[in-house]
C-alpha positions as CSV (number, residue, x, y, z in Angstrom):
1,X,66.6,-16.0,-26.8
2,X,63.9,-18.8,-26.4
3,X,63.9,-19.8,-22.7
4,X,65.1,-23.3,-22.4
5,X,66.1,-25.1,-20.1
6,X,69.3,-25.3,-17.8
7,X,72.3,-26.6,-19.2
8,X,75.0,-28.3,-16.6
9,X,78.5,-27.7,-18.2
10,X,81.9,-27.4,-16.8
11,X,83.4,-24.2,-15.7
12,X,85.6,-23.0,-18.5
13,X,82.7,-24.1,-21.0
14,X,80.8,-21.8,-19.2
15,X,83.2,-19.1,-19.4
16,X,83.3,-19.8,-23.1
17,X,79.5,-20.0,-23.5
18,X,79.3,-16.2,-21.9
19,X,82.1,-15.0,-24.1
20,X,79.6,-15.9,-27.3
21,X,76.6,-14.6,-25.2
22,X,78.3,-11.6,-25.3
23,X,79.5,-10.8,-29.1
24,X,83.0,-12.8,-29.2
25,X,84.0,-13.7,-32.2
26,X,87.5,-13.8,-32.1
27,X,89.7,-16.0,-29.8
28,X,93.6,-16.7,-29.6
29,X,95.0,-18.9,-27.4
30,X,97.9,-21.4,-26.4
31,X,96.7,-24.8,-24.8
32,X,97.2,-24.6,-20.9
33,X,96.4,-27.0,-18.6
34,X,93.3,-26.6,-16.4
35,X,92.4,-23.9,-18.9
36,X,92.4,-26.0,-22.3
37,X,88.9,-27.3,-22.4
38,X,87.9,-24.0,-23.0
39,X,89.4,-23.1,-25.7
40,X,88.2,-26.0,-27.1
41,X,85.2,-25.5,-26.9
42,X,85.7,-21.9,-28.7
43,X,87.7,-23.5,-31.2
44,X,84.5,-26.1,-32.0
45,X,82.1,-23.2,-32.0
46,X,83.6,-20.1,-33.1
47,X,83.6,-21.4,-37.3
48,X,80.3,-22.2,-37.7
49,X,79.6,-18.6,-36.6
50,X,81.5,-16.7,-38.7
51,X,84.4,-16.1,-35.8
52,X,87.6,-16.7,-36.0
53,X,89.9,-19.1,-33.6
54,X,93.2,-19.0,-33.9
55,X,96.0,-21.5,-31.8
56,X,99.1,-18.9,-31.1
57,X,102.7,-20.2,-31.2
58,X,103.0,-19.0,-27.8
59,X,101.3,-16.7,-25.1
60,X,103.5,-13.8,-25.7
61,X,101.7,-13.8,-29.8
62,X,98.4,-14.4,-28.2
63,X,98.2,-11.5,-25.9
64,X,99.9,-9.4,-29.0
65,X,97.0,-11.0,-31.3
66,X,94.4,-9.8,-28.6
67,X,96.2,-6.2,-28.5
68,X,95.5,-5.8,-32.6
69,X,92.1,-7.4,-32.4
70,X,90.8,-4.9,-29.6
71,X,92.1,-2.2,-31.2
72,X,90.4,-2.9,-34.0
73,X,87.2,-2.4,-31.5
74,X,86.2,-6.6,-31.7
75,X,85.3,-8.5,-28.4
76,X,88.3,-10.6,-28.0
77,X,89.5,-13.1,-25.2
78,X,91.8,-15.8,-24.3
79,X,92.4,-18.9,-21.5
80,X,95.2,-19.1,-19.9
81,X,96.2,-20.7,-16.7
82,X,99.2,-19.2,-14.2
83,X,102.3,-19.9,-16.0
84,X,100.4,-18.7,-19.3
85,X,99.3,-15.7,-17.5
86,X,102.9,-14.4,-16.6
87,X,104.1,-14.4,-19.9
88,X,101.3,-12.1,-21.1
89,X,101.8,-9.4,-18.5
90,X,103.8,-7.2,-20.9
91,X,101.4,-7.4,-23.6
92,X,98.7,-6.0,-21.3
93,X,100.2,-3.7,-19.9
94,X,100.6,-2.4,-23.9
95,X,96.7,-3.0,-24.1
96,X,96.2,-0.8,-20.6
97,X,98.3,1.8,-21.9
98,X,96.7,1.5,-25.2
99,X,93.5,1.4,-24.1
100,X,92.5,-1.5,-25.5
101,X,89.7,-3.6,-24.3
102,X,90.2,-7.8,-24.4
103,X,89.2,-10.2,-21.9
104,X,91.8,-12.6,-20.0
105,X,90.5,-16.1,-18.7
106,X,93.0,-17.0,-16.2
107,X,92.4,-20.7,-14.7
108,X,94.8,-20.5,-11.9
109,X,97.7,-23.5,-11.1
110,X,99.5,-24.3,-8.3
111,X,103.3,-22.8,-8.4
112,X,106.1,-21.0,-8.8
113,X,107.6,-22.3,-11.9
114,X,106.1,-25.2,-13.4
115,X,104.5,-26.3,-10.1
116,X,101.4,-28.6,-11.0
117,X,97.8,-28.8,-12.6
118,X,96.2,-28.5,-8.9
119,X,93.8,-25.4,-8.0
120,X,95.7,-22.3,-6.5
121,X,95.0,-18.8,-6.1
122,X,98.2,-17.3,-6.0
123,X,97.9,-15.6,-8.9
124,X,96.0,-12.9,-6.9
125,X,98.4,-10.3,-6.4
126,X,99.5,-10.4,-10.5
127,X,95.8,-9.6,-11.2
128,X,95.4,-6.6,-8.8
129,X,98.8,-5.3,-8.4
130,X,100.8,-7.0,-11.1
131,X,99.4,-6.4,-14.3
132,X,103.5,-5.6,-16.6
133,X,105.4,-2.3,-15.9
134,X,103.3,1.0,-15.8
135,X,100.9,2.2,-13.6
136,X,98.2,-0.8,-14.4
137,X,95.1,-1.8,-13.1
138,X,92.3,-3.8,-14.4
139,X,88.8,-5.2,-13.0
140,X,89.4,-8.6,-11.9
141,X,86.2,-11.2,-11.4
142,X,86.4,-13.7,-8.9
143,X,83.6,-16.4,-10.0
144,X,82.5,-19.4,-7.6
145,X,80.5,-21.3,-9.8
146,X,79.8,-22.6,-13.2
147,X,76.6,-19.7,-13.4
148,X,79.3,-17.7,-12.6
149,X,81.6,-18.5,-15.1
150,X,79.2,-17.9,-17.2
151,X,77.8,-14.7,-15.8
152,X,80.7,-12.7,-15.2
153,X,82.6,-13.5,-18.7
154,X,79.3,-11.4,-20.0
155,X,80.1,-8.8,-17.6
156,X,83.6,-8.8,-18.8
157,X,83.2,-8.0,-22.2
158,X,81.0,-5.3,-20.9
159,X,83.4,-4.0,-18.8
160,X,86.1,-4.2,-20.9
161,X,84.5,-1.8,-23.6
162,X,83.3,0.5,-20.9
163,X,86.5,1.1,-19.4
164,X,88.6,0.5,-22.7
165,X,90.9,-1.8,-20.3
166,X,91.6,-5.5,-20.4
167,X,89.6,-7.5,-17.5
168,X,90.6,-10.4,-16.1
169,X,88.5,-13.2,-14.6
170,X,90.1,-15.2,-12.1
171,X,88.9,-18.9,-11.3
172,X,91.1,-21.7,-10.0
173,X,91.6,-25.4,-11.6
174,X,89.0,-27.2,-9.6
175,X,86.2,-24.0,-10.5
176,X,87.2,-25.0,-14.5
177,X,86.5,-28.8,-14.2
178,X,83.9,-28.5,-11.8
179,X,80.3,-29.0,-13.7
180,X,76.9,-26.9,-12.5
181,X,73.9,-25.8,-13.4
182,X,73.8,-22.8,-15.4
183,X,70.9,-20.9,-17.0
184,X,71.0,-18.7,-20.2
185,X,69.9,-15.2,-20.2
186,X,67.6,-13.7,-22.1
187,X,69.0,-11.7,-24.4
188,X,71.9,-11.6,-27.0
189,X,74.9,-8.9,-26.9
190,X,75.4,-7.5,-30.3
191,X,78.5,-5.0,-30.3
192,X,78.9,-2.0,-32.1
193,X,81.9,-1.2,-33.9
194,X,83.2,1.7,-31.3
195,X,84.0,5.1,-32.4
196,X,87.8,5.2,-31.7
197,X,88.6,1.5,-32.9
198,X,90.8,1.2,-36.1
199,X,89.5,-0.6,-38.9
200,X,90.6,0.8,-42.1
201,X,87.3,2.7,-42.8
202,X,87.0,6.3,-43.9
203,X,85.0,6.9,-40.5
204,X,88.0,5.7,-38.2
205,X,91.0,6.8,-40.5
206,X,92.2,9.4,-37.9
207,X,92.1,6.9,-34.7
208,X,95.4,5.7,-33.3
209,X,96.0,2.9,-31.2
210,X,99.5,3.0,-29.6
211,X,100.9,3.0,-25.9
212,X,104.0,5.3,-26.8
213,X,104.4,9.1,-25.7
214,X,107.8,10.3,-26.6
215,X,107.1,13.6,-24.4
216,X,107.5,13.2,-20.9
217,X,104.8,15.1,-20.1
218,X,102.7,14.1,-22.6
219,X,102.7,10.9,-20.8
220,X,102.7,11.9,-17.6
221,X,99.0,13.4,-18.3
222,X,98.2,10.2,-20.1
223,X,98.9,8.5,-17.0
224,X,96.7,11.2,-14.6
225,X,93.8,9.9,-17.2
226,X,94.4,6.3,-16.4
227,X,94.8,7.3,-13.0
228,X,91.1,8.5,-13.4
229,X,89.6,5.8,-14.6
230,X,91.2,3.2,-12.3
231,X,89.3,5.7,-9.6
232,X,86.2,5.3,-11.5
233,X,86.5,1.6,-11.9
234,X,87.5,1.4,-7.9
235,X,84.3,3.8,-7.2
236,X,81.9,1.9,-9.4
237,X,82.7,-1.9,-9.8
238,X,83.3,-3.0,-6.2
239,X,81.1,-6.2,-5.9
240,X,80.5,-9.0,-3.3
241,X,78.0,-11.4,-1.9
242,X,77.2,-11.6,1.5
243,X,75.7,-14.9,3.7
244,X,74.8,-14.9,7.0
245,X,76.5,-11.6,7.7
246,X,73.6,-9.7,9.4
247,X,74.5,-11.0,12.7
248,X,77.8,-12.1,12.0
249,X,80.9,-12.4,15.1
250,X,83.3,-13.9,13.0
251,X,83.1,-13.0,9.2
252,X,84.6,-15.5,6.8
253,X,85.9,-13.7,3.9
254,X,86.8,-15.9,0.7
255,X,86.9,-16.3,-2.9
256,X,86.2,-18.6,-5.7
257,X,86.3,-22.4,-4.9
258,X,87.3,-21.4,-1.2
259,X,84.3,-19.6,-0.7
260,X,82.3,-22.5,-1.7
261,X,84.1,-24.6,1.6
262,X,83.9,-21.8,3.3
263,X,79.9,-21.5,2.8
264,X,80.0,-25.1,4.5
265,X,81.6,-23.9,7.5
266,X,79.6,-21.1,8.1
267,X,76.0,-23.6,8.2
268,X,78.0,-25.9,10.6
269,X,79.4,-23.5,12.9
270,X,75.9,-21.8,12.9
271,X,74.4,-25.4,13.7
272,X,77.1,-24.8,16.7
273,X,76.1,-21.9,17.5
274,X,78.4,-19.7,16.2
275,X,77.4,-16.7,14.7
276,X,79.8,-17.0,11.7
277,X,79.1,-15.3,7.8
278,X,80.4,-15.3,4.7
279,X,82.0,-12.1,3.0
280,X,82.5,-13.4,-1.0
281,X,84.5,-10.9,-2.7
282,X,83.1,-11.0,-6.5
283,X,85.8,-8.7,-7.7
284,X,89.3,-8.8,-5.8
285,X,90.0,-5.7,-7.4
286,X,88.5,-3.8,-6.7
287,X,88.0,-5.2,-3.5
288,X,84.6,-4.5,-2.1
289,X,85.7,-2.8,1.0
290,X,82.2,-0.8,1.2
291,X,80.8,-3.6,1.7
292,X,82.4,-5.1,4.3
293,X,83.0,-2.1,6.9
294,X,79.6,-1.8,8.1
295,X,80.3,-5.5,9.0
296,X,83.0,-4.9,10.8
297,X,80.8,-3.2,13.8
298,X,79.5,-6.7,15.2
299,X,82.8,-8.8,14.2
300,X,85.1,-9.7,16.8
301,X,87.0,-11.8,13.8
302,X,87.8,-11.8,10.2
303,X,88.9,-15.0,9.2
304,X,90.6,-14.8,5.5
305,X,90.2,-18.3,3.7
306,X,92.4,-19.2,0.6
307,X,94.7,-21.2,-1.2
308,X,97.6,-19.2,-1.5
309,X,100.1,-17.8,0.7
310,X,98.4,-14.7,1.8
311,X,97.3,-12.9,-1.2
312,X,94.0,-12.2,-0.4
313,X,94.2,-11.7,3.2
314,X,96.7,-8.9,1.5
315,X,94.1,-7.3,-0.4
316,X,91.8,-6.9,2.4
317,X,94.5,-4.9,4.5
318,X,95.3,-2.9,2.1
319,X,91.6,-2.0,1.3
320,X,90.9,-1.5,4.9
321,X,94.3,0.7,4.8
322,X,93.4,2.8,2.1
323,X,89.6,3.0,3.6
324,X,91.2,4.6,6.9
325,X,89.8,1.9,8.8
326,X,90.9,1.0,12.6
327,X,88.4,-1.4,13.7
328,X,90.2,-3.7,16.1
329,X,89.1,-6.7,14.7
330,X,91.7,-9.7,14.6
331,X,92.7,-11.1,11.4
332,X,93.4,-14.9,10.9
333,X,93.4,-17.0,8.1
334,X,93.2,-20.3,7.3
335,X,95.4,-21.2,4.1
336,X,96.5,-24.2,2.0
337,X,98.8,-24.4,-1.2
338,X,100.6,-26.3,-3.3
339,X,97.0,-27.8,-5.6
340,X,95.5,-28.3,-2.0
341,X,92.2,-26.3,-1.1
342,X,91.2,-25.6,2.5
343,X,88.4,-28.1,3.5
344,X,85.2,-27.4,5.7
345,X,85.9,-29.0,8.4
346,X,89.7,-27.6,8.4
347,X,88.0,-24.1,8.5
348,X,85.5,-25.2,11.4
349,X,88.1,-26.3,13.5
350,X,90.7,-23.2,13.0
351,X,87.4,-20.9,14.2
352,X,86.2,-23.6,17.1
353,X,89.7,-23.2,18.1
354,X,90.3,-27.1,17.5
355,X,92.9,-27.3,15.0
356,X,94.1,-30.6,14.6
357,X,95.7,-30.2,11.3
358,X,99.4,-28.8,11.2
359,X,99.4,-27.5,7.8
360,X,95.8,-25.1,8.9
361,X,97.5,-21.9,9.5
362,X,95.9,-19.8,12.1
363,X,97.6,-16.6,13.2
């Protein structure tokens, strides 16, 4: 591509922009609020270049739309926001066991249940540890900006088609509608048609897409090769940016809009004198534990900020767990929920020790 220059577009129009940067030409959704606006802008764009966009009755059809596009070997995505994202858990779990790529654009809501159109990220511990019955993983992407968005979507479909397995970006409401800078790259994707895809040809006339073994152990060894692969995926994928963690006493670990508050705090407690970094997980699964134990050497604190009830701080113990860590470092966390995002100075006073807020949660 020509360079040009930057373009300054909302989040999920970013995310949409990357999925036609990299090859998508298919898209089914249903209309979800903060994820909509995306899918609008896929269903402006995808005619005029030969793709196809499709509104599903429901988000049960979509994810059972994506599951017959990917097996046909096409780049294929949807947006969907937390409530949406539920209801297609069983269909992926047919595309994991199937082995069929597709890429999920979850904007996350506040909840349980209906809840409201407010940024949340309690939709964490569906992503990593929830993805429909079966022994299921997926990469999930944890984007902080609208570059981001755009950036990781790419990465997605690439993923995706590495792996064979579904990927799921996770951003929050206020991440979709926020706008930013964001630069094209260079270059075009142009997919293949992949060698075990069904498409009616003589070539692929013996492939089968299905996520049914009759014989138990038939099954059971289909499920030691996913077991492989999810150990690949946790060896080779782990991702995270770090700021200000060279010297760092109490490391700041967050995600997605969080992390951009969270970046605030670290400059001001540093203007302070406090030497406080930030730990950005890009992918929350897996979570990019080698990354973070040398840091845990200096540390005397890990302070886990997000807008949910736990989930990430829960992904961090359980990597450290599974790591064999036993660091002594204390854990805190500084949380808000509900469509309410921790704020700077809520996360500067929680580390100063000067919380003045009742609903800052510091334990």
């Amino acid at each position: 591509m020509p360079e040009g220059r930057p373009l300054v577009v909302k989040g999920t129009h970013a995310a949409a922009i990357g999925a036609l940067l990299a090859g998508c030409r298919h898209f089914f959704g249903y209309p979800i609020t903060p994820s909509t606006e995306g899918a609008e802008l896929m269903a402006k764009l995808l005619p005029s270049l030969g793709g196809v966009f499709l509104q599903a009755p429901s988000e049960v059809a979509t994810v059972n739309m994506m599951y017959g596009c990917g097996g046909a070997g096409r780049p294929v995505m949807t947006f969907t926001s937390s409530p949406g994202f539920s209801l297609m858990l069983e269909g992926i779990s047919y595309m994991i066991g199937a082995e069929v790529p597709g890429v999920f654009v979850d904007v996350m809501r506040a909840g349980p249940g209906l809840g409201n159109i407010g940024p949340e990220q309690a939709d964490l511990k569906l992503a990593c540890r929830g993805l429909g019955h079966g022994n299921t993983h997926a990469v999930v992407l944890a984007p902080a900006t609208p570059q981001e968005m755009l950036d990781f979507t790419m990465l997605a479909f690439e993923l995706s088609f590495r792996y064979r397995n579904p990927v799921v970006l996770l951003a929050d409401g206020h991440l979709g509608e926020m706008t930013g800078k964001v630069t094209l790259p260079a270059e075009l994707v142009r997919p293949g048609e992949p060698a075990w895809a069904v498409s009616g040809d003589a070539a692929h006339r013996r492939n089968l897409i299905a996520s049914i073994l009759l014989k138990e152990t038939d099954q059971e060894a289909h499920n030691l090769g996913l077991l492989e692969k999810y150990a690949r995926m946790a060896e080779g994928e782990q991702r995270a940016e770090l700021f200000r963690c060279e010297d760092a006493e109490v490391l700041v670990v967050a995600c997605t809009t969080p992390a951009r508050m969270a970046k605030g705090a670290v400059r001001a407690l540093r203007d302070v004198g406090i030497a406080a970094g930030l730990f950005r997980p890009q992918t929350v699964w897996p979570f990019p534990i080698r990354s973070l134990l040398p840091l845990l050497g200096r540390a005397r604190r890990v302070v886990v900020v997000e807008a949910s009830g736990g989930q990430l701080e829960d992904e961090l113990r359980l990597a450290l767990s599974h790591a064999g860590a036993s660091t002594g470092v204390e854990i805190q966390h500084v949380r808000r929920m509900g469509g309410v995002l921790p704020s700077q100075g809520e996360i500067v006073e929680a580390i100063r020790g000067k919380r003045s807020s009742r609903k800052v949660v510091a334990a």
